[in-house]
C-alpha positions in Angstrom: 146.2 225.6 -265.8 144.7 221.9 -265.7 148.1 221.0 -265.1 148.5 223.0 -261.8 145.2 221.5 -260.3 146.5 218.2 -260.4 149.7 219.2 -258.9 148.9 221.2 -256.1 146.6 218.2 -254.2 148.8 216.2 -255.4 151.7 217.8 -253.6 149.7 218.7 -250.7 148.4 215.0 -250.6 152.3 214.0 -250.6 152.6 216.0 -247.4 149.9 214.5 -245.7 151.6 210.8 -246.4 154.9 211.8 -245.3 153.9 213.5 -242.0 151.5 210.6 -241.1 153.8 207.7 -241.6 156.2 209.7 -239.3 154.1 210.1 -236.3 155.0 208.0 -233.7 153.0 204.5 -233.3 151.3 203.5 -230.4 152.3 199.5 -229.3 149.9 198.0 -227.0 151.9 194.7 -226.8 153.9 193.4 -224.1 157.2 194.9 -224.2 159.7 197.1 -222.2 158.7 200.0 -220.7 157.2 201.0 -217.0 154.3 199.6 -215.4 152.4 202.9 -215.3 153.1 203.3 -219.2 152.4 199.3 -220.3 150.8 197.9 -217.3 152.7 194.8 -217.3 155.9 195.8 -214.6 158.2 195.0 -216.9 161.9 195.6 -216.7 162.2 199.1 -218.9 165.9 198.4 -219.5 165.9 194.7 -220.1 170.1 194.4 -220.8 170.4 196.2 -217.1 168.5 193.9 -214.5 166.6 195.9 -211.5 167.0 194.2 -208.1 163.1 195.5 -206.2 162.2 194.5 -202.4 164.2 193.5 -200.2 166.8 191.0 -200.5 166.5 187.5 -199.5 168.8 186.7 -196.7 170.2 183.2 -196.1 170.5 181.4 -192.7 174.4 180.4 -191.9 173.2 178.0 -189.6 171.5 174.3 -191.3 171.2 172.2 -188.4 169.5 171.9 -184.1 172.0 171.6 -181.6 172.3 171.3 -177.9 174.0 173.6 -175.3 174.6 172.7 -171.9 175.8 175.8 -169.7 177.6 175.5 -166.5 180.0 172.9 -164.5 183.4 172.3 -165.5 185.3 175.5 -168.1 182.2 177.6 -167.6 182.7 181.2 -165.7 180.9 183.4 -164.5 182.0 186.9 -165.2 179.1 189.2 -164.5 178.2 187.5 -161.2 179.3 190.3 -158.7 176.5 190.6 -155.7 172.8 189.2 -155.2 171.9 192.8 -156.4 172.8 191.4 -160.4 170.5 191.8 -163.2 172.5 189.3 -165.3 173.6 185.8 -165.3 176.3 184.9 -167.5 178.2 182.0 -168.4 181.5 181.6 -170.4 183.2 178.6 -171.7 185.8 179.5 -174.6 183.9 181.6 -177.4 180.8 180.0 -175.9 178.9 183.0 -174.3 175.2 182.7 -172.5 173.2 185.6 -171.0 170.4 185.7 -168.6 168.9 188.7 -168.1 166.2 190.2 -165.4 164.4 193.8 -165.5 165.0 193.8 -161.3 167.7 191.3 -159.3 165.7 188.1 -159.3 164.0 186.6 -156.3 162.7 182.9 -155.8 160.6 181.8 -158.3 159.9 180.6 -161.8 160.6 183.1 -164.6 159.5 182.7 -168.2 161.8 183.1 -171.5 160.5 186.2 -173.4 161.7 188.8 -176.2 163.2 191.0 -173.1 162.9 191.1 -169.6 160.0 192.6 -167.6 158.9 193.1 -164.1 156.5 190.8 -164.4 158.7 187.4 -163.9 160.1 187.4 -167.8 163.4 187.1 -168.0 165.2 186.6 -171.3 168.4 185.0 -172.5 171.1 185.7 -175.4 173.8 183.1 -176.5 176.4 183.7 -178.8 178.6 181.4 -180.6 176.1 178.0 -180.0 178.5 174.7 -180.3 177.9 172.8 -183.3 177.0 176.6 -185.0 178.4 179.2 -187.6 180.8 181.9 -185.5 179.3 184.7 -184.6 175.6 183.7 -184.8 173.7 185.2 -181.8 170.8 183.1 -180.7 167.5 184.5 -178.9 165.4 182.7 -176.0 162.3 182.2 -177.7 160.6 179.6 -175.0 161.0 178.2 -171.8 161.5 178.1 -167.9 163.7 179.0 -165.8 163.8 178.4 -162.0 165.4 180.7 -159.9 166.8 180.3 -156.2 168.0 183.6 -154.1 169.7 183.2 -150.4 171.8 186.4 -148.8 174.9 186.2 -150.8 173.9 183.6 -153.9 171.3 183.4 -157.0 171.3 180.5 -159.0 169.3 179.8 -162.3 168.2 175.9 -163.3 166.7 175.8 -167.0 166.1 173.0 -169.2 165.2 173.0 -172.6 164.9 176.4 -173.3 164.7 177.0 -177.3 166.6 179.7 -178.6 166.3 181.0 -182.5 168.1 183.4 -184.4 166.7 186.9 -184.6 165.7 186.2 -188.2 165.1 183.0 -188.8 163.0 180.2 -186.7 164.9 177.0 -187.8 167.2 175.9 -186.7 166.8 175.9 -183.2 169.5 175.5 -179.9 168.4 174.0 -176.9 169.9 175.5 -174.0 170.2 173.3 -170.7 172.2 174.4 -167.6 172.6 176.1 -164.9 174.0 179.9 -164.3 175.1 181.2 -160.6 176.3 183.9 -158.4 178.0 183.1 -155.3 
């Protein structure tokens, strides 16, 4: 009878060792696992890389150049009555738009994000010399001066900077002139 005292805690002690030492272990330490579990944002599958944001784009274009529109190998397709909206001017692949909210009168008009009624007018080129193909470049600043008659409009600018829709730098400088006769 002794002999079955011993055994029975002893055996029921047994039990409690073996069911202890296989519950599972908590691990504060940095390690993988989710930032709500851990805290730390951690990759939870470190051999399978997560991409998170957005991605980083890159700017085809790495230098300033100059544009100047109109005079010899420029056309002007768009130019069809007084009454136009838009200015354009061809040369090759070279393509430069000037656009109004209402067929411009006299006056001076300011580069802007899209053209209003309030003497904003803005400007698109696409395919800048000196530039990656296919790059479209937006007027960001300037003037441009604008003279109407009966039958003609004509558009002076200098300097106007133009940007990609993206990026900031680099810059073309757009210098011209764009008319309807």
């Amino acid at each position: 009878m002794k002999k079955k005292i011993f055994i029975i805690p002893g055996v029921i002690l047994m039990l409690a060792i073996i069911l202890f030492s296989c519950q599972k272990k908590s691990n504060n330490g940095t390690g993988p696992g989710f930032k709500e579990e851990t805290g730390t944002g951690n990759n939870p599958f470190p051999n399978n890389p997560t991409v998170t944001g957005t991605p980083t784009s890159t700017n085809p274009a790495t230098q300033n150049s100059n544009i100047n529109v109109g005079g010899n190998g420029w056309s002007n397709p768009t130019c069809i009555s007084t009454l136009s909206v838009t200015l354009k001017g061809i040369n090759g692949q070279v393509d430069v738009t000037l656009s109004f909210a209402a067929p411009p009168a006299t006056g001076t008009y300011v580069i802007g994000a899209a053209p209003t009624q309030n003497q904003v007018c803005s400007m698109v080129v696409n395919n800048a010399p000196n530039q990656p193909t296919g790059t479209v470049w937006y007027g960001k600043s300037g003037l441009v001066a604008v003279n109407t008659t009966s039958n003609s409009i004509r558009a002076d600018f200098s300097g106007i900077i133009c940007t990609q829709a993206n990026f900031n730098f680099p810059q073309v400088s757009v210098t011209g002139t764009l008319a309807c006769n």
